[in-house]
PyMOL Python script that loads the backbone (N, CA, C, O; Angstrom):
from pymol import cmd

cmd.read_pdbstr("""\
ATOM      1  N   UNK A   1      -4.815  -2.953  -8.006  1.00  0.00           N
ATOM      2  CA  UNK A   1      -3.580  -2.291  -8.353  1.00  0.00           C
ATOM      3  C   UNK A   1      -3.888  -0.807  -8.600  1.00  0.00           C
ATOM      4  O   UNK A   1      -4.974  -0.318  -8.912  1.00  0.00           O
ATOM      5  N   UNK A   2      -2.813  -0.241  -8.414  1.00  0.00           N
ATOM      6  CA  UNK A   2      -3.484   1.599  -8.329  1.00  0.00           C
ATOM      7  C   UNK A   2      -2.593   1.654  -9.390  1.00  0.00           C
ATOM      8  O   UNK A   2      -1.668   0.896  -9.685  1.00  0.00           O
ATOM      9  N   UNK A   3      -3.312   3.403 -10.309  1.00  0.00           N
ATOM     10  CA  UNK A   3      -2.671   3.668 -11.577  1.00  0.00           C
ATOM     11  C   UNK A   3      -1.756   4.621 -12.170  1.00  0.00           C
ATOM     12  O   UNK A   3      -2.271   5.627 -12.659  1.00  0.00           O
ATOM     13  N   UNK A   4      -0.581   4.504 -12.217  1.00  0.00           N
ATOM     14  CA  UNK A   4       0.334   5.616 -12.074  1.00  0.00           C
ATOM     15  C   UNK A   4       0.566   6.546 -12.764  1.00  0.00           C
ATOM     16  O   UNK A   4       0.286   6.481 -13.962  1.00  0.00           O
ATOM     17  N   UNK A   5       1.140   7.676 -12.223  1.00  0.00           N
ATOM     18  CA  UNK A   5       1.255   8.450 -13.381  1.00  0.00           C
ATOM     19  C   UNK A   5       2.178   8.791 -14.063  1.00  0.00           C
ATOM     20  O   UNK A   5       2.139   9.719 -14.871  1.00  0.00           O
ATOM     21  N   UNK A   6       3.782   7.600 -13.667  1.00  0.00           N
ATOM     22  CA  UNK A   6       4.552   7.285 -14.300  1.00  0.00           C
ATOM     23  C   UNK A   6       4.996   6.074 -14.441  1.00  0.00           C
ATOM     24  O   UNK A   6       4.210   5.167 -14.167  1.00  0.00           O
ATOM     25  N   UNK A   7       6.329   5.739 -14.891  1.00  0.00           N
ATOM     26  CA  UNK A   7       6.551   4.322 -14.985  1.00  0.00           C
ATOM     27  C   UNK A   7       7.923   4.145 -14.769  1.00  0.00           C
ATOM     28  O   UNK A   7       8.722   4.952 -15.241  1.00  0.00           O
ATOM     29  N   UNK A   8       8.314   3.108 -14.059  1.00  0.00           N
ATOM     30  CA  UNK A   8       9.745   2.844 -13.820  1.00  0.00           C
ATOM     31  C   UNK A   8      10.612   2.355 -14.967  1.00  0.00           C
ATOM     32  O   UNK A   8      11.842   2.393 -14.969  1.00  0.00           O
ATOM     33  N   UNK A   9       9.706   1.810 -16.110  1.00  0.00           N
ATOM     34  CA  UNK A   9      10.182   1.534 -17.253  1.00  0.00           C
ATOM     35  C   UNK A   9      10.887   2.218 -18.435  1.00  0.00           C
ATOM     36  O   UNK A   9      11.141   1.729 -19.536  1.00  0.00           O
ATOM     37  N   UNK A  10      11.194   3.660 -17.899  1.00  0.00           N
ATOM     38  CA  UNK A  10      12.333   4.175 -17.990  1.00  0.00           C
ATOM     39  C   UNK A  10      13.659   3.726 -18.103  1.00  0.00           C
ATOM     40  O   UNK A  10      14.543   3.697 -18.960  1.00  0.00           O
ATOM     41  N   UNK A  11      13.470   3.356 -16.830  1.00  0.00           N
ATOM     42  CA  UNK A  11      14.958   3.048 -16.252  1.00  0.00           C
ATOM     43  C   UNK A  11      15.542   1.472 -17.597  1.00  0.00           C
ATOM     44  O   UNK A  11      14.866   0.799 -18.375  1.00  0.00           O
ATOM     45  N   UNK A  12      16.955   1.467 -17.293  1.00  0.00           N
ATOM     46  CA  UNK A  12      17.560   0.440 -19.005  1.00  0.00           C
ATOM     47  C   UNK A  12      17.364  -1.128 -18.260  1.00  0.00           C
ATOM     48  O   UNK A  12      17.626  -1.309 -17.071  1.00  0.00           O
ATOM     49  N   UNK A  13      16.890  -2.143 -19.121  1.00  0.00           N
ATOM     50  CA  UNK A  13      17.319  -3.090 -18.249  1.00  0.00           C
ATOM     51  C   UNK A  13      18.176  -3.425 -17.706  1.00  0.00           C
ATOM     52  O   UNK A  13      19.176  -2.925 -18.223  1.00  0.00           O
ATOM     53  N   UNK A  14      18.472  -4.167 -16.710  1.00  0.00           N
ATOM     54  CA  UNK A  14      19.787  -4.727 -15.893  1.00  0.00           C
ATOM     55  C   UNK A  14      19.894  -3.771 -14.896  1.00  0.00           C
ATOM     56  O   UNK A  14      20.662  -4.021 -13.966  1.00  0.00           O
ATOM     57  N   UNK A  15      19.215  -2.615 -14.898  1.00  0.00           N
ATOM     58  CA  UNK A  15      19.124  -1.300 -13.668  1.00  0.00           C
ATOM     59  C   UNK A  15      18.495  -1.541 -12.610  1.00  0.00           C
ATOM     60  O   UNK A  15      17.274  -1.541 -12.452  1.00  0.00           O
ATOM     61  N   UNK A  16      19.522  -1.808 -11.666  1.00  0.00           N
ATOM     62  CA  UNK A  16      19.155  -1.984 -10.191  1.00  0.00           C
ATOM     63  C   UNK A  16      18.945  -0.866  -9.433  1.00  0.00           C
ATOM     64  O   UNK A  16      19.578   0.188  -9.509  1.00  0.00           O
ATOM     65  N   UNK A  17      17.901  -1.165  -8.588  1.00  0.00           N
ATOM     66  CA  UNK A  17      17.051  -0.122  -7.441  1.00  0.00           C
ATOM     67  C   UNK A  17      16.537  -0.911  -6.804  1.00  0.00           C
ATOM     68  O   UNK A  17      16.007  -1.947  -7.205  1.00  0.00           O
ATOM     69  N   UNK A  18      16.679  -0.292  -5.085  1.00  0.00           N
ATOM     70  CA  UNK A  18      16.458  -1.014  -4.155  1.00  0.00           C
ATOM     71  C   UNK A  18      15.259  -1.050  -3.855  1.00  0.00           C
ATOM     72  O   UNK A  18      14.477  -0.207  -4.295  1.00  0.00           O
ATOM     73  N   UNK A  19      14.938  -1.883  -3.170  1.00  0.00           N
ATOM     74  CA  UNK A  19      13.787  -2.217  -2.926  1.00  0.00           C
ATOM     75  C   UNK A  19      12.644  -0.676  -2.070  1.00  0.00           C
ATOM     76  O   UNK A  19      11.468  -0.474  -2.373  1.00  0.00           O
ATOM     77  N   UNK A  20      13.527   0.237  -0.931  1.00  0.00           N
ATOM     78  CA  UNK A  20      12.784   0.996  -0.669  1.00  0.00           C
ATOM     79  C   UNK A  20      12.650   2.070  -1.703  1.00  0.00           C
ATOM     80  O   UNK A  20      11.519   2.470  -1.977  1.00  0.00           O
ATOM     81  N   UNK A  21      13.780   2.615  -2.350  1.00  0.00           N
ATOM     82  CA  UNK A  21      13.556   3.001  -3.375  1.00  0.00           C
ATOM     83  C   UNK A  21      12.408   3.213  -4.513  1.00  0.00           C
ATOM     84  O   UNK A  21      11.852   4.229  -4.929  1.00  0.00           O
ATOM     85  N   UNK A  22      12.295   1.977  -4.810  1.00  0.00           N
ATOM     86  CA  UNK A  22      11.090   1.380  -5.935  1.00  0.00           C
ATOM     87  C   UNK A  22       9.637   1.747  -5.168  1.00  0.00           C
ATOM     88  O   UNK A  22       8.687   2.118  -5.857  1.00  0.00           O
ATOM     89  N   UNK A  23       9.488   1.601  -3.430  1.00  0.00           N
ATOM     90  CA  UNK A  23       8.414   1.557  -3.002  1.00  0.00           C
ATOM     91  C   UNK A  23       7.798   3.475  -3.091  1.00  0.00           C
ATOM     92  O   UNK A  23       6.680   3.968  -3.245  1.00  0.00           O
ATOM     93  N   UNK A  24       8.906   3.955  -2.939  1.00  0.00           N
ATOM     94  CA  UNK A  24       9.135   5.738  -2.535  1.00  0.00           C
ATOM     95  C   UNK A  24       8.397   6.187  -4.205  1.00  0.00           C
ATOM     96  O   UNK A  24       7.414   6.868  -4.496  1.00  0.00           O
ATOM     97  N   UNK A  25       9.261   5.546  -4.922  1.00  0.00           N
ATOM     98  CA  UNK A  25       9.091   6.071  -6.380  1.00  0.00           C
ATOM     99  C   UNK A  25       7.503   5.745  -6.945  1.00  0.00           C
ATOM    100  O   UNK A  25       6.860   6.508  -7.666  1.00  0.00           O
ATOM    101  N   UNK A  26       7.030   4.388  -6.423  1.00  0.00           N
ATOM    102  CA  UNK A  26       5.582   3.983  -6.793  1.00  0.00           C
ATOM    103  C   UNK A  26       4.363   5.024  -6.332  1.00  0.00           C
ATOM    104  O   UNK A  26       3.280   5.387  -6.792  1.00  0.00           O
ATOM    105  N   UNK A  27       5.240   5.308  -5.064  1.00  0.00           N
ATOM    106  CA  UNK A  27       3.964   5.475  -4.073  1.00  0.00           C
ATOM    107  C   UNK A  27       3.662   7.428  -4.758  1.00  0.00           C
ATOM    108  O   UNK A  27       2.579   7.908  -5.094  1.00  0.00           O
ATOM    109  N   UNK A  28       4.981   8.097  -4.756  1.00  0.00           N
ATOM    110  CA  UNK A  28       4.846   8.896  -5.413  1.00  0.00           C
ATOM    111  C   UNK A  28       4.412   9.388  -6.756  1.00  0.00           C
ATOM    112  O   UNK A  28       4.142  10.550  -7.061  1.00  0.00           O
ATOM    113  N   UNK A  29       4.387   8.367  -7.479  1.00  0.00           N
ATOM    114  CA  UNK A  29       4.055   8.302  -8.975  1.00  0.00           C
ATOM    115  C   UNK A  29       2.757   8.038  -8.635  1.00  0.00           C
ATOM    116  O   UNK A  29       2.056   8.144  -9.642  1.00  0.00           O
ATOM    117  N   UNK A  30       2.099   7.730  -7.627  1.00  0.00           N
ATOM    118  CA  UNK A  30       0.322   7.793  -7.604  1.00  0.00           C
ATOM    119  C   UNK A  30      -0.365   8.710  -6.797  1.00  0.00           C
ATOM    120  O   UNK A  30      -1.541   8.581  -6.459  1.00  0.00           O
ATOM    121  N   UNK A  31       0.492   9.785  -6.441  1.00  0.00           N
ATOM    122  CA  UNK A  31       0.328  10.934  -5.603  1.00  0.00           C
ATOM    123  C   UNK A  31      -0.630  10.130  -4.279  1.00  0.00           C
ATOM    124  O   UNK A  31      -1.854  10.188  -4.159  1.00  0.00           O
ATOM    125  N   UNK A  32       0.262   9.455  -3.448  1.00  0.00           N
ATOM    126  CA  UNK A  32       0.027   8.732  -2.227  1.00  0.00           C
ATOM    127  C   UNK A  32       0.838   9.496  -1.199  1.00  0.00           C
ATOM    128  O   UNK A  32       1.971   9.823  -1.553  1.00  0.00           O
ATOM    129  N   UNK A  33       0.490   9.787  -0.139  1.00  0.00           N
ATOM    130  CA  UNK A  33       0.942  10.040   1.393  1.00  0.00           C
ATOM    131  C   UNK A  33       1.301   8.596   1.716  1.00  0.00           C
ATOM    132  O   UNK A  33       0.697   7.561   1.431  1.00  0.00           O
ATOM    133  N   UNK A  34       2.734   8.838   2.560  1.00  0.00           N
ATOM    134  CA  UNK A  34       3.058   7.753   3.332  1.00  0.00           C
ATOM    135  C   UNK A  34       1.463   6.952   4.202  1.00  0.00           C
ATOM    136  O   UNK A  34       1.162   5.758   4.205  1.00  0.00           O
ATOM    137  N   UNK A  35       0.620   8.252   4.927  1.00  0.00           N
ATOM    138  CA  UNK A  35      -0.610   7.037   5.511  1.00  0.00           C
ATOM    139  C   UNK A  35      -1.407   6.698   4.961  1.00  0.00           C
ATOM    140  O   UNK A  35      -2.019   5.706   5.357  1.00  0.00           O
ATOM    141  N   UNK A  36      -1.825   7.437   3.640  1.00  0.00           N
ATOM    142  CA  UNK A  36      -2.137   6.881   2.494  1.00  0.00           C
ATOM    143  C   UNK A  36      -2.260   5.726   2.160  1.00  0.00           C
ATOM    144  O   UNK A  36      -3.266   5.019   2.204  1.00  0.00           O
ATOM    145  N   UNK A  37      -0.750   5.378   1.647  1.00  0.00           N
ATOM    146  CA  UNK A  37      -0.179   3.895   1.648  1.00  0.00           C
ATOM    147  C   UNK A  37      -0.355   3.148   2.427  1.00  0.00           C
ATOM    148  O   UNK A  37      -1.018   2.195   2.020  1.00  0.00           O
ATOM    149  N   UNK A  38       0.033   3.087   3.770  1.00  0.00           N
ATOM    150  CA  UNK A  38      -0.644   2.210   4.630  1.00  0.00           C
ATOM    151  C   UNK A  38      -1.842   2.114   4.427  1.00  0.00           C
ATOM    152  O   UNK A  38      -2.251   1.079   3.901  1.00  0.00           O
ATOM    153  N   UNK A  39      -2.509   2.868   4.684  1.00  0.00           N
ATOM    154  CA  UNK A  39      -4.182   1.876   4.744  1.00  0.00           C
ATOM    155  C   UNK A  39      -4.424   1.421   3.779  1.00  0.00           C
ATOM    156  O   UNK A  39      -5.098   0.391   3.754  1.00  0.00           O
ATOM    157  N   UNK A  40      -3.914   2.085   2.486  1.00  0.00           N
ATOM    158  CA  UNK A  40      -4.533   1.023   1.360  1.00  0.00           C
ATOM    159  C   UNK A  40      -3.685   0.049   1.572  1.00  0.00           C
ATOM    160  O   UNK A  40      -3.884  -0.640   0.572  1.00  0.00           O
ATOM    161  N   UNK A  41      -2.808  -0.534   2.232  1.00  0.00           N
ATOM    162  CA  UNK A  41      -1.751  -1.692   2.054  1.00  0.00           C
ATOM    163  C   UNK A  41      -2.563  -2.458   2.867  1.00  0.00           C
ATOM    164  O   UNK A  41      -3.074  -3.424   2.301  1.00  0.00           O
ATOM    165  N   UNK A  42      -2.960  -2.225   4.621  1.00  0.00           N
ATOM    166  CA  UNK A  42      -3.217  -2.718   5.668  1.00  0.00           C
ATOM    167  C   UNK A  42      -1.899  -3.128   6.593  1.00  0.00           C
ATOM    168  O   UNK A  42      -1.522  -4.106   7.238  1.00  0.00           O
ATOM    169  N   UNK A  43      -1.538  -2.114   6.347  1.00  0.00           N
ATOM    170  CA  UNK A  43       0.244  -1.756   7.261  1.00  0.00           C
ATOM    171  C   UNK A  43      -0.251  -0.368   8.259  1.00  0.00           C
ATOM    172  O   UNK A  43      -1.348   0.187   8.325  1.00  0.00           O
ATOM    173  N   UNK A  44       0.960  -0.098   8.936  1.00  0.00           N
ATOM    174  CA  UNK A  44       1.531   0.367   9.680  1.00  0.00           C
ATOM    175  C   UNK A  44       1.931   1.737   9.220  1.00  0.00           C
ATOM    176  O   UNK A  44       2.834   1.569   8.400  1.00  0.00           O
ATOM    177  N   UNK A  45       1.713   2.838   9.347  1.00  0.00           N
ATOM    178  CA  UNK A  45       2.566   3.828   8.809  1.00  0.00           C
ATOM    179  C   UNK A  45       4.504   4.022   9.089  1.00  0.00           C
ATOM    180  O   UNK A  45       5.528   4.392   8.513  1.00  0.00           O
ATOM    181  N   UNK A  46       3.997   3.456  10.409  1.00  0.00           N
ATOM    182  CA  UNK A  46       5.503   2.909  10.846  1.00  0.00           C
ATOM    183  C   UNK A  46       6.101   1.913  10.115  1.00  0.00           C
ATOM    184  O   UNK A  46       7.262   2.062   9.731  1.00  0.00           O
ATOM    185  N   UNK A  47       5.429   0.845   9.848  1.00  0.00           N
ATOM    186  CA  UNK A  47       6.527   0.196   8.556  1.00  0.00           C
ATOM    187  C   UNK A  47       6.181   0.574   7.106  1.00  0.00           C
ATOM    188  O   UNK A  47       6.639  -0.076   6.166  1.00  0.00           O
ATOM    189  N   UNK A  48       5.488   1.474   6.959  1.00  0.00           N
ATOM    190  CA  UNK A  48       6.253   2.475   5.393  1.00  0.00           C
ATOM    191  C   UNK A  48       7.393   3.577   5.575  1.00  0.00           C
ATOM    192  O   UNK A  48       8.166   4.095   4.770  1.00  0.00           O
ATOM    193  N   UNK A  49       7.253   3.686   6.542  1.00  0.00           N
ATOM    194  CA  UNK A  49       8.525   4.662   6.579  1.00  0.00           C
ATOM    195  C   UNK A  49       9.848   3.848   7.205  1.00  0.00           C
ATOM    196  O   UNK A  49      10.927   4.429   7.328  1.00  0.00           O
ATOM    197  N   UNK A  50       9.675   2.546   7.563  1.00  0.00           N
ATOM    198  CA  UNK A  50      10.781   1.748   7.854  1.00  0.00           C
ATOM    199  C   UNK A  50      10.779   1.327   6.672  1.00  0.00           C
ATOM    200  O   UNK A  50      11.907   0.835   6.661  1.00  0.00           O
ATOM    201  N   UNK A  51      10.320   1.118   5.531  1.00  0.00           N
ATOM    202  CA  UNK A  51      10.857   0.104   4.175  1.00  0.00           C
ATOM    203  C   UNK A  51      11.079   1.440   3.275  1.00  0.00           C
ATOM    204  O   UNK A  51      11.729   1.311   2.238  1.00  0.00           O
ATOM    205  N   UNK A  52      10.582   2.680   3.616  1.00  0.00           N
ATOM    206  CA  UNK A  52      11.076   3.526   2.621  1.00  0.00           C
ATOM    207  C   UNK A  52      12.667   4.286   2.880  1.00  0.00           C
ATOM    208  O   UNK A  52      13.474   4.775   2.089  1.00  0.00           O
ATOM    209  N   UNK A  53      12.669   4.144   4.166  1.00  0.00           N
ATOM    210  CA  UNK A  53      14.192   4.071   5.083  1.00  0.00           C
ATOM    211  C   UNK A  53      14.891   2.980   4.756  1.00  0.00           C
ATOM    212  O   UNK A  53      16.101   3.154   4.605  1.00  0.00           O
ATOM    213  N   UNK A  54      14.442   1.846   4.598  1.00  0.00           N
ATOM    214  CA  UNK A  54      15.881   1.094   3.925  1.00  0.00           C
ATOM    215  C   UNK A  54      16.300   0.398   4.965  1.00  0.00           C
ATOM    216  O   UNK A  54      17.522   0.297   5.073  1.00  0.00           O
ATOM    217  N   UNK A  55      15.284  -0.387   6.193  1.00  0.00           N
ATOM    218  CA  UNK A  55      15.619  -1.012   7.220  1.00  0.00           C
ATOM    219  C   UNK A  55      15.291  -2.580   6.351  1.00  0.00           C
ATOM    220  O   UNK A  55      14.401  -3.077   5.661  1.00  0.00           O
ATOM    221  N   UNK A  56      16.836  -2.992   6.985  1.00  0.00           N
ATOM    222  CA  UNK A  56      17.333  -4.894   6.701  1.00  0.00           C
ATOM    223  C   UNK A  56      16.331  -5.330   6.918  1.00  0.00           C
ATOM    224  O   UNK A  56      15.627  -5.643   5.957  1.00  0.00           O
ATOM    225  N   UNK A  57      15.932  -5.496   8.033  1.00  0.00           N
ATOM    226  CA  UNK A  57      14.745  -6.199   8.279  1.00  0.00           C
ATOM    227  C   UNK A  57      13.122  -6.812   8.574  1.00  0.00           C
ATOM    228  O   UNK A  57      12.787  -7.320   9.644  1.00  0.00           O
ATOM    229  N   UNK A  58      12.477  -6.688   7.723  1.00  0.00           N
ATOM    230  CA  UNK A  58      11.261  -6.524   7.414  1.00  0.00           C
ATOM    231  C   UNK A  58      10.500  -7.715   7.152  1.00  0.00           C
ATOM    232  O   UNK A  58      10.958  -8.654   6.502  1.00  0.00           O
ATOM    233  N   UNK A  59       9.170  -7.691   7.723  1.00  0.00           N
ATOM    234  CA  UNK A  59       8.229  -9.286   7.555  1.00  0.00           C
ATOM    235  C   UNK A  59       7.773  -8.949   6.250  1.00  0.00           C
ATOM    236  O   UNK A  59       7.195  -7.904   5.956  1.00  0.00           O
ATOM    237  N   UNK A  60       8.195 -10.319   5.121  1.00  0.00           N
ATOM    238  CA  UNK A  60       8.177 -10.002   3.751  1.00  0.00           C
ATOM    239  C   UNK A  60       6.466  -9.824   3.404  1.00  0.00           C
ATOM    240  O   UNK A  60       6.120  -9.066   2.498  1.00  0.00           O
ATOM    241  N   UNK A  61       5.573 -10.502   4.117  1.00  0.00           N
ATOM    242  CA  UNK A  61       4.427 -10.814   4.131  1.00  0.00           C
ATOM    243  C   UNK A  61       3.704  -9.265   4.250  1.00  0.00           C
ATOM    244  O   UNK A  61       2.519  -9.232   3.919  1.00  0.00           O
ATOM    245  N   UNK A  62       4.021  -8.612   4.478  1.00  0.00           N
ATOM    246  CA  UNK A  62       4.167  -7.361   4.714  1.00  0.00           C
ATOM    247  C   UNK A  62       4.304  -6.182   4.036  1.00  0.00           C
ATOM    248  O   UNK A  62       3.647  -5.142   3.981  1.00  0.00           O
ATOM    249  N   UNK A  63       5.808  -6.784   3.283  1.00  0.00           N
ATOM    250  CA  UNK A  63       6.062  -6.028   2.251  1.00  0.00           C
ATOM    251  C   UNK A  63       5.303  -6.568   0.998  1.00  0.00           C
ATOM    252  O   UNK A  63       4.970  -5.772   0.120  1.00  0.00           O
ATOM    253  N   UNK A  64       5.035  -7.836   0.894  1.00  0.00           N
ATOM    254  CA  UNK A  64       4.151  -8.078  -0.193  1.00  0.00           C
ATOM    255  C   UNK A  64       3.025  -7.229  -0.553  1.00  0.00           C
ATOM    256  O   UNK A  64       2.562  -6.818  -1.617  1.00  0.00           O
ATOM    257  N   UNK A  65       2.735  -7.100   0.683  1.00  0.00           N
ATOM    258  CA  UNK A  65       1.285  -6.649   0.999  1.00  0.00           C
ATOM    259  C   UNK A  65       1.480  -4.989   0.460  1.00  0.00           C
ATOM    260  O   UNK A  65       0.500  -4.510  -0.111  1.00  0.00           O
ATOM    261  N   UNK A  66       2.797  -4.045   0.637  1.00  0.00           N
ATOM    262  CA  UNK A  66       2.421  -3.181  -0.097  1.00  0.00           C
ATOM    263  C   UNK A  66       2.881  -3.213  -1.437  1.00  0.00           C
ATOM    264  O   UNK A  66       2.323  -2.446  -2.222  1.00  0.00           O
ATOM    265  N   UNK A  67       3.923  -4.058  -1.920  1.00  0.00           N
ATOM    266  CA  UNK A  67       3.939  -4.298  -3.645  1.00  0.00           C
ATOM    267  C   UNK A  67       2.894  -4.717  -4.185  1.00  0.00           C
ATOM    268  O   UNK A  67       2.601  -4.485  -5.358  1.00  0.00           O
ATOM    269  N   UNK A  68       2.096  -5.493  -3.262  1.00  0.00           N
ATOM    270  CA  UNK A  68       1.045  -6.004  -4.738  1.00  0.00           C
ATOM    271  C   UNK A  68       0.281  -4.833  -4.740  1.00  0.00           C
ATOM    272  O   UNK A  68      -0.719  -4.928  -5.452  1.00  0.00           O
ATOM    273  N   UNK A  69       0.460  -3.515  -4.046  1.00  0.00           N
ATOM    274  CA  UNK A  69      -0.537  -2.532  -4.739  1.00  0.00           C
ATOM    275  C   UNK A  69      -0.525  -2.244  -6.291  1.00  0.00           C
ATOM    276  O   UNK A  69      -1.423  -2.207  -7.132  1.00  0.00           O
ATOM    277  N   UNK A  70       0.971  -2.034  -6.351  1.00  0.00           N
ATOM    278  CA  UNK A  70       2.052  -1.522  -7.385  1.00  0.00           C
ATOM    279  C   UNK A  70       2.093  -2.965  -8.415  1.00  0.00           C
ATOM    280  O   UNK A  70       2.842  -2.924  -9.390  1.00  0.00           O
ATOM    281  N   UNK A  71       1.519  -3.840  -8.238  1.00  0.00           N
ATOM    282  CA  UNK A  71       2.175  -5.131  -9.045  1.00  0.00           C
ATOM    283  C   UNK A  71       3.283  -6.218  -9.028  1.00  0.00           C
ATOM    284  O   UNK A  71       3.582  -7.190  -9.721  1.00  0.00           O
ATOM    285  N   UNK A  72       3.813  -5.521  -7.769  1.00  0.00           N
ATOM    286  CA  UNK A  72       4.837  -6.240  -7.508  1.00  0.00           C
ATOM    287  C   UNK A  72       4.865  -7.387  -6.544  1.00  0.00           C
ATOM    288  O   UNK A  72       4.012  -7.206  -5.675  1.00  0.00           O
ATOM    289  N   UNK A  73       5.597  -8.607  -6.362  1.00  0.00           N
ATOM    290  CA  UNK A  73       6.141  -9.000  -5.183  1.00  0.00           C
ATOM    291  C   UNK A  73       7.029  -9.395  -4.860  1.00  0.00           C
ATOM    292  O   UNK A  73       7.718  -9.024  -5.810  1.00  0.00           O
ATOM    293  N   UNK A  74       7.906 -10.071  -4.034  1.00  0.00           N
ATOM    294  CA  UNK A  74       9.089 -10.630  -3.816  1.00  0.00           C
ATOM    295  C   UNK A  74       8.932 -11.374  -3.410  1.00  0.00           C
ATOM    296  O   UNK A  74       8.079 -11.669  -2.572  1.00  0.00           O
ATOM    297  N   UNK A  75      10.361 -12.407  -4.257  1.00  0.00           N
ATOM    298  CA  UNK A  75      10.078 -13.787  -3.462  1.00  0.00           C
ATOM    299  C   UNK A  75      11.633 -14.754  -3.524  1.00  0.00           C
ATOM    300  O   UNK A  75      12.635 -14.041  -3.579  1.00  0.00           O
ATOM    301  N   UNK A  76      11.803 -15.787  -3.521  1.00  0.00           N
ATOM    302  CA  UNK A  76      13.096 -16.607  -3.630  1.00  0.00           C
ATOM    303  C   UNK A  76      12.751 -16.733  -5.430  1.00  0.00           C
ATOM    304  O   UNK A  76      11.764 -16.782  -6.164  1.00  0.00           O
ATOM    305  N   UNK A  77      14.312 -16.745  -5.552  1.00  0.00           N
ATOM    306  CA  UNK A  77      14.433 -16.476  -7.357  1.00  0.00           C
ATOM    307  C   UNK A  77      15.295 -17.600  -7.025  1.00  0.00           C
ATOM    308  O   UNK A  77      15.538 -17.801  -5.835  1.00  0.00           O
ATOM    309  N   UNK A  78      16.076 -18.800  -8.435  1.00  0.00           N
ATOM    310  CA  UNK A  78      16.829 -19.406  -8.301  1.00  0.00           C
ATOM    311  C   UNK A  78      17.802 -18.548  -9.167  1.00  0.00           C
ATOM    312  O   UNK A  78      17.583 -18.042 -10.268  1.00  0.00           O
ATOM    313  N   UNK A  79      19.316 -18.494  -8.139  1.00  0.00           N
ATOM    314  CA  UNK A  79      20.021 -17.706  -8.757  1.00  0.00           C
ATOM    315  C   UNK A  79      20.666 -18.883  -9.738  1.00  0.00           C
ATOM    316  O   UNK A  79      20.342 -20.070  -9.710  1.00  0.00           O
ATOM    317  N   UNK A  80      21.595 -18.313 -10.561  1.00  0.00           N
ATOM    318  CA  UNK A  80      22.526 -18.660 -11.715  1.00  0.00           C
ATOM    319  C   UNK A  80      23.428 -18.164 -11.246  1.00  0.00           C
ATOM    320  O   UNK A  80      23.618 -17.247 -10.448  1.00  0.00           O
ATOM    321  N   UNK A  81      24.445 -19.342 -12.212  1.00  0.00           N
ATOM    322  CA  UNK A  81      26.154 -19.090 -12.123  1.00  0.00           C
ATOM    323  C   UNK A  81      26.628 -18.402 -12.444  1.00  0.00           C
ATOM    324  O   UNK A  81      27.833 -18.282 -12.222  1.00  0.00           O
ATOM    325  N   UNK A  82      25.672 -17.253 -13.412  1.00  0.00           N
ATOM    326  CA  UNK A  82      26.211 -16.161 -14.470  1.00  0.00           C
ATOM    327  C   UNK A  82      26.513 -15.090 -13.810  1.00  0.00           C
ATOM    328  O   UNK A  82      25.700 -14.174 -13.682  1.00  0.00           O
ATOM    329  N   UNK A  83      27.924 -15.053 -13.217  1.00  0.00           N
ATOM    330  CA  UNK A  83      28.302 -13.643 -12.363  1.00  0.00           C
ATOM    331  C   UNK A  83      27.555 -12.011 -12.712  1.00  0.00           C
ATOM    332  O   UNK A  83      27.292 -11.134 -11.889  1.00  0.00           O
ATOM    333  N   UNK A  84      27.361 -11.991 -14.064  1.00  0.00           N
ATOM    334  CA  UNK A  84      26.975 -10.835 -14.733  1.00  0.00           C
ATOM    335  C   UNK A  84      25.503 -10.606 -13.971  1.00  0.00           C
ATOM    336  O   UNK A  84      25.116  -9.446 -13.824  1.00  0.00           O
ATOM    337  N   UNK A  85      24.634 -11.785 -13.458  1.00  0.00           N
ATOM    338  CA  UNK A  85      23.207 -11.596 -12.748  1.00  0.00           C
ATOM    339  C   UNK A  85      23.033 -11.190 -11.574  1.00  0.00           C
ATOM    340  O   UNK A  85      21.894 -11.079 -11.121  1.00  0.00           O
TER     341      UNK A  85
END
""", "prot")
cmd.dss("prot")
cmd.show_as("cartoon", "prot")
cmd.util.cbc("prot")
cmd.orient("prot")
């Protein structure tokens, strides 16, 4: 995991940000270049700048691969009935 030099934990809970978003904000908070990121991911420079663009469709395996730099990953959540979620 790389070490930042800020934190998203700012932001209030329940504060939504999208997914390329979060990746733009990480990668910058560790003073990373887009090819940067790729190689430490083992991506594509072409798909960091497609997930930092905000393209629908993306191999998640992929994107895992650059959240778990950051700590993160994505995955199936079980949603709830609670409209407010």
């Amino acid at each position: 995991m790389l070490k930042q030099t800020n934190s998203l934990d700012l932001y209030p809970i329940g504060y939504k940000m999208n997914l390329s978003d979060l990746v733009k904000s990480k990668r910058k908070s560790v003073q990373l270049t887009q090819p940067e990121l790729a190689e430490k991911a083992g991506v594509g420079l072409r798909f960091i700048r497609e997930l930092e663009q905000g393209k629908e469709t993306l191999r998640l395996d992929k994107v895992n691969d650059v959240l778990h730099l950051f700590g993160y990953e994505v995955g199936a959540v079980l949603k709830t009935d609670n409209p407010d979620s």
